[in-house]
C-alpha positions in Angstrom: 0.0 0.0 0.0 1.4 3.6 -0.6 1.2 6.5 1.8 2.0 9.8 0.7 4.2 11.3 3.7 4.4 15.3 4.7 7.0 16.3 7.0 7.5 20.2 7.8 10.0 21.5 10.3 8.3 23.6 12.8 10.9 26.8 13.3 11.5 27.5 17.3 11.0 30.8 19.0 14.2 32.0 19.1 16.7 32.8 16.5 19.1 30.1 16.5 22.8 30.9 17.1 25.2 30.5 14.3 26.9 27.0 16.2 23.1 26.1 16.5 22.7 26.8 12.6 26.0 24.7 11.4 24.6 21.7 14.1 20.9 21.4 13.1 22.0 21.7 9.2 25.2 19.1 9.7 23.0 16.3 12.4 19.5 17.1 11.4 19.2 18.2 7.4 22.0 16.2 6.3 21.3 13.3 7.8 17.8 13.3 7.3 18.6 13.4 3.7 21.2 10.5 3.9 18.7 8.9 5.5 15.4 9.6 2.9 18.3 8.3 0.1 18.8 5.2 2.1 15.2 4.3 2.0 14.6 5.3 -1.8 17.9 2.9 -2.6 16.4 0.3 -0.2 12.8 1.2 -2.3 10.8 2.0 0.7 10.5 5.7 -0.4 9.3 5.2 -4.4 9.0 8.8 -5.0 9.7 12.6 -3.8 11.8 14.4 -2.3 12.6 18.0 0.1 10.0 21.4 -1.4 12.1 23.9 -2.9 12.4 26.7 -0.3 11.3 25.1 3.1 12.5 22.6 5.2 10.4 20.2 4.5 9.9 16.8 2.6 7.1 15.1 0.8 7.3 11.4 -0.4 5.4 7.9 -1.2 6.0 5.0 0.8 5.6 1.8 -0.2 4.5 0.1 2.9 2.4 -3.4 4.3 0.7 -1.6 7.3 0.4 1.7 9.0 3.3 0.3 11.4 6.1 0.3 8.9 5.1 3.8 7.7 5.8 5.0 11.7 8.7 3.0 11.7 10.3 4.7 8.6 8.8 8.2 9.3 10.4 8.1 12.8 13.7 7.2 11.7 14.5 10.3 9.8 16.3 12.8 12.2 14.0 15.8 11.0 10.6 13.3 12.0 11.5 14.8 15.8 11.3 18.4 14.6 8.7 18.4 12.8 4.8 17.8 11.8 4.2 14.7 9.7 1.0 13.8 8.2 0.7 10.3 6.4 -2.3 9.8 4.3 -2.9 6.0 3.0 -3.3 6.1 -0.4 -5.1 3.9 -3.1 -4.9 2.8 -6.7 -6.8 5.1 -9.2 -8.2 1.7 -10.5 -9.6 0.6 -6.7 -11.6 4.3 -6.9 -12.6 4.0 -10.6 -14.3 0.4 -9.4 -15.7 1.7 -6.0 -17.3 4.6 -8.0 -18.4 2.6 -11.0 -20.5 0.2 -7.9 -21.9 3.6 -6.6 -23.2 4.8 -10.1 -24.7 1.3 -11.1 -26.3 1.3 -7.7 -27.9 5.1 -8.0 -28.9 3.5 -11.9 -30.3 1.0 -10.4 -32.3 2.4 -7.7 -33.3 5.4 -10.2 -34.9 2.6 -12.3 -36.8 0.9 -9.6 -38.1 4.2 -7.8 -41.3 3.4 -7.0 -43.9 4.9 -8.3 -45.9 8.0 -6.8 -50.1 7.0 -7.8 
């Protein structure tokens, strides 16, 4: 199953310090991307990548459960400075069938409507 993964850094209070600026960039934003190109070589991440301008990522995971998304979501160094939203995804072919059931249903109830004397 794929979930499409949204991670934004939330920015603290304070203006960092320039030592606080070289850490977080060196142990937080390079490793989180080391990390995110682990998991695309390894094929959990199939797609995405950091939004131009922020610090922030957005990505598909190819996952079997909810688990293994928290699992790989909690592993990136930035996951603990951040908001993440994960919404599970599904095939455009699993929507086109559930909404081709819900039109021949409305069809077929429009067709047996009973009758007002």
């Amino acid at each position: 199953m794929d979930f499409l993964v949204e991670i934004d850094h939330v920015k603290p209070g304070a203006t960092p310090t320039p030592e606080a600026g070289r850490a977080f960039i060196e142990f937080i934003i390079l490793s989180t991307l080391a990390r995110a190109e682990a998991l695309r070589a390894e094929k959990k991440i199939i797609a995405g990548g950091p939004v131009v301008g922020r610090i922030a990522l957005r990505f598909i995971i190819e996952a079997a459960s909810p688990q293994e998304v928290d699992r790989v979501v909690s592993s990136l160094p930035l996951w603990s400075l951040s908001e993440a939203r994960v919404t599970p995804l599904i095939a455009f072919t699993d929507r086109r069938d559930h909404v081709r059931a819900i039109l021949a249903t409305l069809k077929h109830n429009e067709l047996h409507k009973p009758t007002n004397p």
